[in-house]
C-alpha angles and dihedrals in degrees: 000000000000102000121047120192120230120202118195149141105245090213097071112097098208092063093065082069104040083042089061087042088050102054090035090071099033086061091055087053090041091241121153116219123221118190137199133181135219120190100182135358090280089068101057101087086042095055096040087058094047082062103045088044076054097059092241107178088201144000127245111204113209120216105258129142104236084045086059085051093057101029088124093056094041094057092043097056087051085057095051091053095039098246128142115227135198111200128150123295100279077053104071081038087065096049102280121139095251146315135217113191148147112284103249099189093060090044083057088052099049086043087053085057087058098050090050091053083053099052091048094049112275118147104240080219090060095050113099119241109242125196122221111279107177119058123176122221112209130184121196104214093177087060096039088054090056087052099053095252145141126202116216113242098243094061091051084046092058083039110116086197125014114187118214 
C-alpha cells in the first residue's frame, strides 16, 4: 500500500496535530497521505469517492464527534468500495477493519480520581498531567472476511476484542 485516506473534519483543532503525527510517521513508511474532509453527514459519500478517485489503498477515520456518529455509514461505504480502515475503537464496532485508541473507560477512571482529590481539597494546578496509558487494539473479523483479508495471527493475538 503506497497511499493511505484520511477522513477529518478540518475544524477540529486536535487534528492539526494528529495530522503532523500522521504524516511524521507516513513519510518514514514512505506512505503518501491523502485527506478529505467531511464537514456534515452529506459529505461522507463525497468524501469516500474522492479517495477512491485518489487511489487510497485504505481509509484512516479521525475522532470527531459528528464521524462517531456515523461510524456505521462510514464503514459501510469502505466496504462498498473494498478498503480497509483504521478508525477509533466504536469504529470497528460499527463494521470498520480495526481500531487502536486510547481506553476511555479507564481515562474516566482515572478522571474520576481527579474529581475525588478536588472535592477533598486538591489545587487542580498541583495535580500532575498524566498521558493515556492503556490503548485497545480491536480487529473486526466479520469485516476482514468481506474484504477479502486475512489477519495474521499474531495481530488477533495482540488484539484486546476481536469481533467475529
Amino acid at each position: 500500500m503506497s497511499r493511505v485516506g484520511v477522513l477529518l473534519k478540518r475544524d477540529n483543532p486536535v487534528n492539526a496535530t494528529v495530522r503532523r503525527a500522521m504524516e511524521h510517521t507516513a513519510q518514514a513508511l514512505k506512505i503518501q497521505l491523502r485527506s478529505v474532509e467531511a464537514r456534515d453527514p452529506a459529505d461522507l459519500e463525497d468524501a469516500v469517492s474522492a479517495l477512491v478517485k485518489e487511489h487510497a489503498g485504505a481509509i484512516a477515520v479521525l475522532e470527531e464527534a459528528m464521524l462517531l456518529a456515523q461510524a456505521g455509514r462510514i464503514a459501510d461505504l469502505a466496504r462498498k468500495h473494498h478498503l480497509p480502515t483504521i478508525g477509533f475503537v466504536e469504529y470497528a464496532r460499527a463494521g470498520g477493519l480495526l481500531a487502536y485508541g486510547v481506553n476511555f473507560p479507564e481515562r474516566w477512571r482515572r478522571a474520576a480520581g481527579f474529581v475525588d482529590k478536588i472535592l477533598k481539597g486538591a489545587k487542580p494546578a498541583n495535580l500532575p498531567v498524566e498521558q493515556a496509558t492503556k490503548f485497545d487494539l480491536v480487529i473486526n473479523l466479520k469485516t476482514a472476511k468481506a474484504l477479502g483479508l486475512t489477519i495474521p495471527q499474531s495481530l488477533l493475538l495482540r488484539a484486546d476484542q476481536v469481533i467475529q
